[in-house]
C-alpha positions in Angstrom: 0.0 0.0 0.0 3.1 2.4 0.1 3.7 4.8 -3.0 7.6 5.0 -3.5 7.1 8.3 -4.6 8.6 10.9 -2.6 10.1 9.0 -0.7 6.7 7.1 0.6 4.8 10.1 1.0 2.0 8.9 3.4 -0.5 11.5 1.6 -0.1 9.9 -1.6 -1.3 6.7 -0.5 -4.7 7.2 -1.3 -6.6 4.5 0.6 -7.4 3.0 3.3 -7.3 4.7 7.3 -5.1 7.2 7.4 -1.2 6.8 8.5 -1.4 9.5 11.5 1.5 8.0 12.7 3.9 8.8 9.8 2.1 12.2 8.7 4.3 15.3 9.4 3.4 18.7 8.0 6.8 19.2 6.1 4.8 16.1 3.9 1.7 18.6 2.9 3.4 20.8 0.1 5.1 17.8 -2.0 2.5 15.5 -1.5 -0.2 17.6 -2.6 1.4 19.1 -5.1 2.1 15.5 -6.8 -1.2 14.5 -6.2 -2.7 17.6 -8.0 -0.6 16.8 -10.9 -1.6 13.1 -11.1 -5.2 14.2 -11.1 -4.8 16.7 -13.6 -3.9 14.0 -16.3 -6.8 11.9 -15.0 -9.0 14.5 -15.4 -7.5 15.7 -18.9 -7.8 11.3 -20.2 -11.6 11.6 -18.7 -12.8 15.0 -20.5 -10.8 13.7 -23.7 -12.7 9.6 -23.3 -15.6 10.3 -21.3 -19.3 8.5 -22.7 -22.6 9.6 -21.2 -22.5 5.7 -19.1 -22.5 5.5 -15.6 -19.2 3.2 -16.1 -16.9 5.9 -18.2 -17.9 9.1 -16.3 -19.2 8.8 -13.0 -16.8 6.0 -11.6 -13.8 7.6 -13.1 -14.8 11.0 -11.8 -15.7 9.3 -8.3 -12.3 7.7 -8.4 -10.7 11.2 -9.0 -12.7 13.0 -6.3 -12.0 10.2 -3.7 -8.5 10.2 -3.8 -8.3 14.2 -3.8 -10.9 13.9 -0.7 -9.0 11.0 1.2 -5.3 13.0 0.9 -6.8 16.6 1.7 -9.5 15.5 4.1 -6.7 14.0 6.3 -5.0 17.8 6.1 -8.4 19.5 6.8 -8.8 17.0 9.9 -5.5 17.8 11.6 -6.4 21.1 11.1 -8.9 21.1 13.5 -7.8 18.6 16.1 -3.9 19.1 15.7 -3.5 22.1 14.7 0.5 23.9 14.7 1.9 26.8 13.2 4.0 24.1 10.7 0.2 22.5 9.6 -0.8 26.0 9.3 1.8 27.4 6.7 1.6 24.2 4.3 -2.5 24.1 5.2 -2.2 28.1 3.8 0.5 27.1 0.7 -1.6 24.2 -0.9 -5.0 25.4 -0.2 -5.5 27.7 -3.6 -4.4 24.8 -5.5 -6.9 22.3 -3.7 -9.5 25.0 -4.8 -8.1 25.7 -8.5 -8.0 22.2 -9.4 -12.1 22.0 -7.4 -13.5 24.6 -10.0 -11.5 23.1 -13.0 -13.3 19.9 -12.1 -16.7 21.9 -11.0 -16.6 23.6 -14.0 -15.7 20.6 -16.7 -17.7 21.6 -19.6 -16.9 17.9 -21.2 -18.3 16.0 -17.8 -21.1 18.5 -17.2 -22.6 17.8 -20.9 -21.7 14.4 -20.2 -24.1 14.1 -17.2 -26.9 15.9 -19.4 -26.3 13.5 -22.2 -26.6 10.6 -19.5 -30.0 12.2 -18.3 -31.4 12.2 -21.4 -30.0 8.6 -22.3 -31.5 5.4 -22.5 -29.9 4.0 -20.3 -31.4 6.4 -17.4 -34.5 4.9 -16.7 -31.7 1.6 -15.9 -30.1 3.5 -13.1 -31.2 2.9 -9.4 -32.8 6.3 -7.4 -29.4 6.7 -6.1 -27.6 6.9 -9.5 -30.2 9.3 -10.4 -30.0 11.2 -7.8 -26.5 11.5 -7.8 -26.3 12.6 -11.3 -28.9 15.2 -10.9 -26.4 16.4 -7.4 -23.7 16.5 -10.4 -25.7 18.8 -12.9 -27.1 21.4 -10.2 -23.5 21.4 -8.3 -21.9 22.0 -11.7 -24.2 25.2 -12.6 -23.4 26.3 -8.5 -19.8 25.9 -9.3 -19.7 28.3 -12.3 -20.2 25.6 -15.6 -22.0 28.1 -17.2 -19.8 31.0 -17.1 -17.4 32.1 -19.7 -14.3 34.9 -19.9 -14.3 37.2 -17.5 -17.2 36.3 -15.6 -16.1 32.6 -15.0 -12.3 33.9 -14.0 -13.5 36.5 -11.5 -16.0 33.5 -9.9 -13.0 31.6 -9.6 -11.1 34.2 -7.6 -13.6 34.6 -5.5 -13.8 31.1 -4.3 -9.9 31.5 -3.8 -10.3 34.6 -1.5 -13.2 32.9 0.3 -11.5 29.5 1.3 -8.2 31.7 2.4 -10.9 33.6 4.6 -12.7 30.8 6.4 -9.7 29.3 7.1 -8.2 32.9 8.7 -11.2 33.0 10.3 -11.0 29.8 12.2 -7.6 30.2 13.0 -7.9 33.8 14.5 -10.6 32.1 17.0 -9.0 29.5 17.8 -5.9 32.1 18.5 -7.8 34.5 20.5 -9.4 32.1 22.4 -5.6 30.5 23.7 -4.9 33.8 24.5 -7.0 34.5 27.0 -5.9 33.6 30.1 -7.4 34.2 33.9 -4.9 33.4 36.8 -6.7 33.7 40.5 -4.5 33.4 43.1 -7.0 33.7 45.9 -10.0 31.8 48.1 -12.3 34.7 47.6 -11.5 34.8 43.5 -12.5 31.2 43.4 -15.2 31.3 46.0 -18.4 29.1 44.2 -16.7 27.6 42.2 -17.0 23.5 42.3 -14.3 21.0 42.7 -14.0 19.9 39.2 -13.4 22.8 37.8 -10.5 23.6 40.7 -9.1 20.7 39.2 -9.1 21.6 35.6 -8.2 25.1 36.6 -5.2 24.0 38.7 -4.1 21.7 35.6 -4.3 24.4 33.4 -2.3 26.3 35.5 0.6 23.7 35.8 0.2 23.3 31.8 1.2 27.2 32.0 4.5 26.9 34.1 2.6 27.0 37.4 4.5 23.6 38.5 2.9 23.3 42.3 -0.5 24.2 41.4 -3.3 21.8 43.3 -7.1 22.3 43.1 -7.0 23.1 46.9 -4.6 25.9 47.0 -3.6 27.0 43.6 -3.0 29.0 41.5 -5.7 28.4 38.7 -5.9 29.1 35.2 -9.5 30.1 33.7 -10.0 29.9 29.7 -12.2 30.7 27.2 -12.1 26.6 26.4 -15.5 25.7 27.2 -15.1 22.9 29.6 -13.7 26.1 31.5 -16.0 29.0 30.5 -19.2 27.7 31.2 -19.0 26.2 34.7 -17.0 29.3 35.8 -20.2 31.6 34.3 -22.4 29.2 36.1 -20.8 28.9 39.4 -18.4 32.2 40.1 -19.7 34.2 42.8 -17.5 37.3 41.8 -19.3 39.2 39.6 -16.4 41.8 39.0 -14.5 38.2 37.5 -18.0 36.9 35.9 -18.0 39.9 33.5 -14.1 40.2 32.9 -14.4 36.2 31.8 -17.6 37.2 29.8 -16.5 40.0 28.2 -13.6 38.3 27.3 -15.4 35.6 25.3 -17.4 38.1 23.4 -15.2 40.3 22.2 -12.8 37.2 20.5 -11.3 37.8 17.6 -13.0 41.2 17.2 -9.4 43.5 18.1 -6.1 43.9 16.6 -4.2 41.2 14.7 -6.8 38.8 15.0 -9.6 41.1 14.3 -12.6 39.0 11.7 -14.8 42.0 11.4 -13.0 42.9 8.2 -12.9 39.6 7.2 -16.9 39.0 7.7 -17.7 42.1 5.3 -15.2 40.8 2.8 -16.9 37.0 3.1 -20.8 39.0 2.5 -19.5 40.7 0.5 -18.2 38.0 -2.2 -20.8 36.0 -1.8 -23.4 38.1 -2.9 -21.4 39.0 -5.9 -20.9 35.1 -6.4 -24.5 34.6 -6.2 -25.4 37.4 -8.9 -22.7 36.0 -11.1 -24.6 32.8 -10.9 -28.2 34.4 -11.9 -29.2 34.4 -8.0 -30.1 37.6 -6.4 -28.5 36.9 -3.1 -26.2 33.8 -1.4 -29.6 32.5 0.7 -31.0 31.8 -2.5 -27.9 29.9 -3.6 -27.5 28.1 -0.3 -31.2 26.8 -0.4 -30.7 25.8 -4.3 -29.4 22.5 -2.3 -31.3 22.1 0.8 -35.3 20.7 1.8 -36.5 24.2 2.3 -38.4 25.5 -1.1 -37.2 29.3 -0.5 -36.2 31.9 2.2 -39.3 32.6 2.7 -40.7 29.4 3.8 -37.9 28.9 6.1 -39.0 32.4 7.8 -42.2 31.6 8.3 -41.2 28.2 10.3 -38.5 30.0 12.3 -41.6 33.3 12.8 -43.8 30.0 14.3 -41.6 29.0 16.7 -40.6 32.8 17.6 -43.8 34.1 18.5 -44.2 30.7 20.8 -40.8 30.9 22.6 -40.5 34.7 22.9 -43.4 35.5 25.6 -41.9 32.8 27.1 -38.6 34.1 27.2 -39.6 36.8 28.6 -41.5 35.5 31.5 -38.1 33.2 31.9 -36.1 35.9 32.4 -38.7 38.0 34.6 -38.9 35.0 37.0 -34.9 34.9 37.1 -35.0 38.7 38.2 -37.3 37.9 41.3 -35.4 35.2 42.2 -32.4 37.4 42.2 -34.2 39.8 43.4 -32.6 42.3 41.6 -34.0 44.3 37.6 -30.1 44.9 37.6 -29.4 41.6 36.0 -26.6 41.5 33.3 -25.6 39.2 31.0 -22.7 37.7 32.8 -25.2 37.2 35.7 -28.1 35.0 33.6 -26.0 31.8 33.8 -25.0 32.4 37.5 -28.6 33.2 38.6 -30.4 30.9 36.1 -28.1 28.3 37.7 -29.0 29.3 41.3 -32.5 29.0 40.4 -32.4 25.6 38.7 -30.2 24.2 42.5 -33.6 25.8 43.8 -36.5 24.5 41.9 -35.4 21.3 41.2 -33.2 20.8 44.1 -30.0 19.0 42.5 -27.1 21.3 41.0 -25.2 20.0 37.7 -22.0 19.1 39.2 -23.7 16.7 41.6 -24.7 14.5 38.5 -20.8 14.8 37.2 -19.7 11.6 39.3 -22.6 10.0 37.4 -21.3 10.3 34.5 -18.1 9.0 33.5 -16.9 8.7 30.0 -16.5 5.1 29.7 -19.7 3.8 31.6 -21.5 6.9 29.2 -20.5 5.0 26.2 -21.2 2.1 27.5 -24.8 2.7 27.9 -25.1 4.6 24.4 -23.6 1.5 23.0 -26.0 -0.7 24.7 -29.0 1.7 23.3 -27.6 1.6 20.0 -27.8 -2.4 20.4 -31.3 -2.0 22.0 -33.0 0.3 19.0 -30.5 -0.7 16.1 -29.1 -4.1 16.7 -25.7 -2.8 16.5 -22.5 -4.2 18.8 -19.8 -1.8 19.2 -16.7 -2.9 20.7 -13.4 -0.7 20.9 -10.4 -1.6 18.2 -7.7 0.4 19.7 -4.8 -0.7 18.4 -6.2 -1.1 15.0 -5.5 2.5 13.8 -3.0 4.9 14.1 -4.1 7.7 16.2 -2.9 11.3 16.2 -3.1 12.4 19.9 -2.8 9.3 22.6 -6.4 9.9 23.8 -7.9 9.1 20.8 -10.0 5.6 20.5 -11.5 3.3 17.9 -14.4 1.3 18.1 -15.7 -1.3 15.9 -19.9 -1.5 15.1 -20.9 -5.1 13.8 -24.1 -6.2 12.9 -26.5 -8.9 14.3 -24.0 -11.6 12.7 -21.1 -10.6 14.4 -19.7 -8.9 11.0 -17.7 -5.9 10.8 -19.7 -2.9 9.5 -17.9 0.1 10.1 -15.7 1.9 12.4 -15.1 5.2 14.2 -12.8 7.0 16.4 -13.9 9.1 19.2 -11.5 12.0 20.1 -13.4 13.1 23.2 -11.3 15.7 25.6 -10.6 19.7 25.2 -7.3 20.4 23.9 -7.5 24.3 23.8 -3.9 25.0 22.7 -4.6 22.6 19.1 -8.1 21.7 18.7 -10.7 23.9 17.2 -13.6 24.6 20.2 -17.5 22.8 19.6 -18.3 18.9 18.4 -18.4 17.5 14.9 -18.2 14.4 12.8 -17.0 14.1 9.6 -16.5 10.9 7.4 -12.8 9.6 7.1 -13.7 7.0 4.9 -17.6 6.3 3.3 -19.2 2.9 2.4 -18.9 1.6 -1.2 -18.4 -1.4 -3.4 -15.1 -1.9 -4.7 -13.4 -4.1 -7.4 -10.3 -5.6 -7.2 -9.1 -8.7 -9.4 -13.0 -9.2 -10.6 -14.3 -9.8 -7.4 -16.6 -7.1 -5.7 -16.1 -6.5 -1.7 -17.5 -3.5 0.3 -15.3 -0.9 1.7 -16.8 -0.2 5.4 -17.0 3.2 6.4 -15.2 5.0 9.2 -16.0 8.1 10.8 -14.5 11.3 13.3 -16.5 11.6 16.6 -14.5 14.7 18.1 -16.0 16.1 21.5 -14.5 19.0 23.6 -15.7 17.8 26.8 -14.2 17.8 30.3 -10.1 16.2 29.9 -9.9 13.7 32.9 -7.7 15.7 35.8 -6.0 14.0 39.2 -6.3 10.4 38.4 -10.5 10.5 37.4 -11.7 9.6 34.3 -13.6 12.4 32.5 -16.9 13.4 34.5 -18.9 14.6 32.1 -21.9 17.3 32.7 -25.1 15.9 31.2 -24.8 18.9 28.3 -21.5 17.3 27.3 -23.5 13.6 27.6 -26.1 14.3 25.2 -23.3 16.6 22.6 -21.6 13.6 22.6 -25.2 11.0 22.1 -26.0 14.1 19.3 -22.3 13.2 17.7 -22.7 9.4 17.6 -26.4 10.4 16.0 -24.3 11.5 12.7 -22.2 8.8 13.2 -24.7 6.6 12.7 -26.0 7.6 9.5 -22.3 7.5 8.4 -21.9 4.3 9.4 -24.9 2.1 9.0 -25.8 3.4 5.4 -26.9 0.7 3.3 -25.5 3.2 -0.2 -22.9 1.7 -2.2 -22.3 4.7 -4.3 -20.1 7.1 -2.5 -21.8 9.9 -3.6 -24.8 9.3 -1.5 -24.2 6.8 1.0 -24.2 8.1 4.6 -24.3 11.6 4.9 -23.2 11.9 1.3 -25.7 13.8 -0.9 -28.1 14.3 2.2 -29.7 17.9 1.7 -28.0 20.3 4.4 -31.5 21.0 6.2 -32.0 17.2 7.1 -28.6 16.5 8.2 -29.2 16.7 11.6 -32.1 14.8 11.9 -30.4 11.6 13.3 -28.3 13.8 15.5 -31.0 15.9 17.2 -33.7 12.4 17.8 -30.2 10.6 19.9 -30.3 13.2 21.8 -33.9 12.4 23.2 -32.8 8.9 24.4 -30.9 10.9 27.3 -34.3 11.2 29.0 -35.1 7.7 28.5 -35.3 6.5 31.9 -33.7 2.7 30.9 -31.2 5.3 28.4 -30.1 7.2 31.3 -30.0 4.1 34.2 -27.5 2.2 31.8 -25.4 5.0 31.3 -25.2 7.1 34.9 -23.1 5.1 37.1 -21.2 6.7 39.8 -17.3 6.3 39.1 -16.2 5.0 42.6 -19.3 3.1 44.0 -20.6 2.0 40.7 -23.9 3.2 42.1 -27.1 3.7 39.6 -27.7 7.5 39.5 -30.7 7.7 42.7 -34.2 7.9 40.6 -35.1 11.2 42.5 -32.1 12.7 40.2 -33.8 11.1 37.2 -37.3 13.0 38.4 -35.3 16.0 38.7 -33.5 15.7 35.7 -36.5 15.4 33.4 -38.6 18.3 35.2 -35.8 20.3 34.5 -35.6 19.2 30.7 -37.7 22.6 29.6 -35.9 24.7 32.4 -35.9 28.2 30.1 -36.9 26.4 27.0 -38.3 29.6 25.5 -34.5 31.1 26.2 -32.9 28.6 24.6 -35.0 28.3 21.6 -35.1 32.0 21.0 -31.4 32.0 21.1 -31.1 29.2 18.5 -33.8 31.1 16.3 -31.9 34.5 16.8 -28.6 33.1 15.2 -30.8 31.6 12.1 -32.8 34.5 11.5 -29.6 36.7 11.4 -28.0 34.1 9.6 -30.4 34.3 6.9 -30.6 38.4 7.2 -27.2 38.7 6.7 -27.2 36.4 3.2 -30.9 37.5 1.6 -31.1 41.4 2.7 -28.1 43.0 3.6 -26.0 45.1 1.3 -22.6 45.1 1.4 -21.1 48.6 1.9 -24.8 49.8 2.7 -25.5 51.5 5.3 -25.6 48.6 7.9 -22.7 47.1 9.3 -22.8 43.2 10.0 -23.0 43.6 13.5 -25.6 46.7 13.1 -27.6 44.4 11.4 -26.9 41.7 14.2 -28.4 44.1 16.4 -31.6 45.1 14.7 -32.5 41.4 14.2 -31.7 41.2 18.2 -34.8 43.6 18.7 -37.5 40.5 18.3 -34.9 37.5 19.0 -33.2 38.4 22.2 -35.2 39.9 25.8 -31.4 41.0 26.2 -30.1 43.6 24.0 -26.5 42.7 22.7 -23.9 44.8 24.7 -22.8 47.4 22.4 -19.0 45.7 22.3 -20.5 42.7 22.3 -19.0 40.8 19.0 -20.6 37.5 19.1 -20.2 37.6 14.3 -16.4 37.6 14.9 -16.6 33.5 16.7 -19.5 32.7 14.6 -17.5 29.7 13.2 -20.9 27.8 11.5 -21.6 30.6 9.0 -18.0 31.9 8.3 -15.7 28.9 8.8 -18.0 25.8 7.8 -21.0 25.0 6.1 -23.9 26.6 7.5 -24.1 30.2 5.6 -27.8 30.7 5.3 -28.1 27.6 6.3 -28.3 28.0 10.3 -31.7 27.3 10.1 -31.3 23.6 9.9 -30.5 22.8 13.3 -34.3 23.7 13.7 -35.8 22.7 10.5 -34.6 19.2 11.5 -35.4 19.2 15.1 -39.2 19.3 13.8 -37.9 15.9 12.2 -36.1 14.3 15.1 -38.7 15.2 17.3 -41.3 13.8 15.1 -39.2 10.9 14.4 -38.7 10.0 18.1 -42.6 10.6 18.9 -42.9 7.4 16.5 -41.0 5.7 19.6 -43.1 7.2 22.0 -46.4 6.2 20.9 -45.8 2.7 21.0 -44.3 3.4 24.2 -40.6 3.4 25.3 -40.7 0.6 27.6 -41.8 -1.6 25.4 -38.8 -3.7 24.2 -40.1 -5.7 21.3 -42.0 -2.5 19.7 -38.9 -0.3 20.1 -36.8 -2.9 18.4 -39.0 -3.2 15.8 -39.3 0.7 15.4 -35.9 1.3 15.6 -35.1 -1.4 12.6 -37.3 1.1 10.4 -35.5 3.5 11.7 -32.5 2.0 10.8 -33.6 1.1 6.8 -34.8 4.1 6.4 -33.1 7.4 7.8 -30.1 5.8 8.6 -29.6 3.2 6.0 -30.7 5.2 2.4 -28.7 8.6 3.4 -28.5 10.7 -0.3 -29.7 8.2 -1.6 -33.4 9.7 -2.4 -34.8 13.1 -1.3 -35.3 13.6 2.6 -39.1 13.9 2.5 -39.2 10.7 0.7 -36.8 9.1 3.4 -38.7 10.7 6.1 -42.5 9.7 4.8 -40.9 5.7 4.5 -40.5 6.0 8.0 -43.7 8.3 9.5 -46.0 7.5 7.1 -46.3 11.1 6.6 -44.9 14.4 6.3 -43.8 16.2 9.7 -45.9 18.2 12.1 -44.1 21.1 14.5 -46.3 19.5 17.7 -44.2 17.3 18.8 -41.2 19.9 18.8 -43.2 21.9 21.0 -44.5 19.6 22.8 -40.6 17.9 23.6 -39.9 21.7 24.5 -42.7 22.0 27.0 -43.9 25.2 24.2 -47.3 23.5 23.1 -50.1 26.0 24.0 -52.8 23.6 24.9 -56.4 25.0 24.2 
């Protein structure tokens, strides 16, 4: 499996799990720029040979795109979970060259009239849905990508996708930057007075990790970040309020100063990608984006996210009213809501969140998510460690089989915070996908193997990780992708898993895991305390789901304020108009927030989903597809969760529907296989404790 080439460049090899073990970023630059060269004369012999068949231009072009996708998706990945200032430079030196040879193959005038021809062929009505489907993907992605423009027009597109990928990617790297650089040292009782023993712990770690060598949890000094596992608790449980608003502050104002300033950068993104979209015929970049996705138009998408608005804002309001008489104060500020809200929620329901942290240690979690995913799916998963190379020690791999005992697919869970290298929030992404290969005339299947990356709590002074309950269902919401990844039933790489699956629907089986937290068996299998072994006490499971709508309306309208800005930001605002970004993030604040914004409050400069990945004028799916998962895991409640032999038989449909045909057909179609029906907002509301009942 070595290529001889440069001296066995490991990014050359082109198949098979990735070599983290031999990959070094002095390997990027030559590798790359010998792979780009090899595909250039593959992709010069295809436009030259290619026939309207399935056979001479889609698996060709498949083969082409996989092995560009295998060497740079490695890259991409060690980005974000390894990233150095060596990765960086090469990342920065190959990238426009990933992106030119992209549009040269997006914008293939042979392969594009080649897919037309194959449309109108006779051999079309001979392809399976997912062929179709695939081709169809191929036309409209073509026509996105600039196929139809000529001269000037087509080289001016082009430089605008160069400037935008160098611009994400500064983006990403000034947050990540900013948010090492912030660092909090308390050296006192009274600086740390509230705050619980768990984050002592990480604090004092942090602290020897800085050069503080006799740092302890009970006498310091400690260290506070703007790494989640370290930001949020100390928001929560900090009873200095001087310190509360230096740490907030601090987190809102990230890359918004200086060298690591993005504001420029987010005008300059808007900016080129509303002249993209006119080049393209569109008249703005929401238009473009929902070209691809469920959603018809912009306008249908506002009047879903306008539904749930008016239903979660009175109630946001009356949330944060209540919060104010508890406090008793009308002075509260936002570095107070989390302190307060916390308070409140020790008071109503009588159990804080770091009691329920012993429960919930990482390895007895996943054992009981892998004994649910066995209970609704049929699926074993073991761990492999061992199997692959890794690229940071705490990195595992796990195996899934099926009901035989047979391999299916595989994934590797990179679970802990690593502020200083690994970019903030939870993902997956595919390292390998499912399909059918060839090799000497006989056919096998290639099993596909995904990323599970959390952020959660590292384990500190000989615990494992003790995971909050949010950080529990992030990482149930995780394997929910992983799943589709992994148990699609697709050979075609272009829609198996989450291949091909419009961007709207994606999380779908991410959002309905997340439900099976509040699953009393669920929960019971996976809450174990760490030293006694003890089930977590049932009152905390009482507690635990009274509290599940604690401030529902908050948390809602703060999930609708970042979509409806999202799409503002790509349908109506004018570049170099007379609204700023962040002018505009504060008029859309006037219905989405009971809060107004701070005025140096810079939340667009972190705002990673629409300016560093995929989700520009696209935020909106997070909620779009909750009305699925929550619809889709009403199906389980109806025949009622405790029934074993119902759930198993719900959960197979599940399976051989959402989770087995991924792109492979459009996600209405998927979606009715499985209801029976098209989706209703009630149950939504209902699992959010918003359903007005008459």
């Amino acid at each position: 499996m070595t290529n001889t080439t440069l001296d066995n460049n490991p990014l050359l090899t082109g198949k098979g799990l990735p070599p983290f073990n031999l990959i070094q970023p002095d390997q990027v630059v030559p590798g790359i720029t010998k792979l780009l060269e090899e595909l250039e004369s593959q992709l010069t012999h295809l436009e030259v040979n290619v026939t309207p068949t399935w056979e001479s231009l889609v698996e060709p072009l498949t083969e082409i795109e996989e092995r560009l996708t295998w060497s740079w998706g490695i890259i991409s990945h060690l980005m974000s979970v390894k990233n150095s200032p060596e990765l960086r430079k090469a990342y920065e030196q190959t990238q426009p060259y990933i992106v030119q040879f992209i549009n040269k193959l997006s914008q293939s005038q042979p392969l594009y009239e080649a897919f037309k021809a194959l449309r109108n062929s006779e051999g079309w009505n001979t392809l399976e849905p997912a062929q179709k489907r695939i081709v169809e993907t191929a036309i409209r992605e073509a026509e996105l990508a600039g196929v139809g423009l000529e001269g000037e027009k087509r080289e001016r597109f082009n430089q605008i996708q160069l400037e935008l990928a160098e611009l994400s990617t500064k983006f990403s790297n000034n947050v990540l930057d900013a948010t090492k650089a912030f660092k909090l040292k308390l050296t006192t009782e009274k600086e740390v007075d509230g705050l619980p023993p768990s984050l002592l712990s990480l604090a004092a770690q942090t602290a020897r990790t800085e050069g503080e060598e006799n740092a302890t949890p009970e006498s310091g000094p400690w260290v506070i970040t703007l790494d989640y596992p370290s930001y949020i608790p100390f928001l929560k449980y900090s009873t200095q309020r001087d310190l509360r608003e230096k740490v907030y502050k601090a987190f809102l104002t990230r890359a918004s100063q200086g060298d690591l300033d993005n504001n420029p950068l987010i005008e300059r993104i808007l900016e080129l990608r509303q002249e993209q979209a006119q080049l393209l015929g569109y008249n703005t970049y929401a238009e473009v984006s929902l070209s691809r996705k469920m959603a018809p138009d912009v306008e249908t998408v506002e009047n879903l996210l306008e539904e749930l608005r008016q239903v979660s804002y009175d109630a946001a309001v009356q949330d944060l009213e209540t919060l104010k008489k508890f406090a008793k104060t009308d002075d509260l500020k936002h570095w107070d809501i989390s302190f307060w809200a916390e308070k409140q929620r020790e008071t109503k329901f009588n159990f804080t969140a770091e009691e329920l942290r012993p429960y919930f240690p990482l390895p007895q979690v996943l054992d009981g998510l892998f004994t649910l995913a066995q209970r609704i799916f049929g699926v074993t998963i073991t761990p492999a460690d061992g199997q692959a190379p890794v690229w940071h020690e705490d990195v595992r791999y796990f195996q899934v089989s099926n009901e035989l005992g047979e391999a299916i697919a595989y994934f590797y869970l990179d679970p802990y915070s690593r502020p200083a290298e690994k970019r903030g929030g939870a993902w997956m992404n595919d390292c390998i996908g499912r399909a059918k290969i060839q090799q000497d005339g006989q056919f096998s299947t290639r099993l596909p193997v995904a990323y599970l990356i959390c952020n959660q709590t590292p384990p500190v002074d000989g615990k494992p990780s003790l995971m909050t309950f949010d950080e529990v269902t992030t990482l149930f919401h995780e394997f929910g992708h992983g799943l589709q990844h992994m148990l699609t039933k697709v050979d075609y790489p272009g829609a198996s898993g989450i291949n091909n699956v419009e961007w709207d629907a994606v999380e779908l089986p991410s959002q309905f895991m997340e439900n099976w937290c509040y699953d009393r068996q669920t929960l019971f299998n996976l809450a174990k305390h760490y030293e006694t072994g003890e089930t977590l006490p049932d009152h905390y499971y009482q507690k635990l789901v009274a509290a599940r709508n604690y401030m529902s309306g908050s948390a809602m309208l703060r999930q609708l304020h970042f979509s409806f800005l999202d799409l503002e930001l790509h349908h109506r605002y004018q570049p170099n108009g007379e609204e700023t970004p962040s002018q505009v993030r504060d008029r859309i604040a006037q219905k989405t927030t009971v809060m107004k914004p701070l005025p140096e409050d810079s939340f667009l400069c972190a705002f990673g989903h629409i300016f560093a990945g995929g989700y520009a004028a696209g935020y909106y799916s997070y909620k779009w597809a909750e009305v699925l998962s929550a619809d889709a895991f009403a199906a389980f409640e109806e025949v009622g969760l405790e029934d074993e032999k119902a759930i198993a038989t719900i959960g197979e449909k599940f399976r051989d529907t959402i989770l087995a045909l991924g792109g492979s057909l459009h996600p209405m179609e998927v979606f009715k296989t499985f209801r029976g029906r098209e989706p209703k907002t009630e149950p939504l509301l209902k699992h959010s404790g918003l359903l007005q009942v008459a």
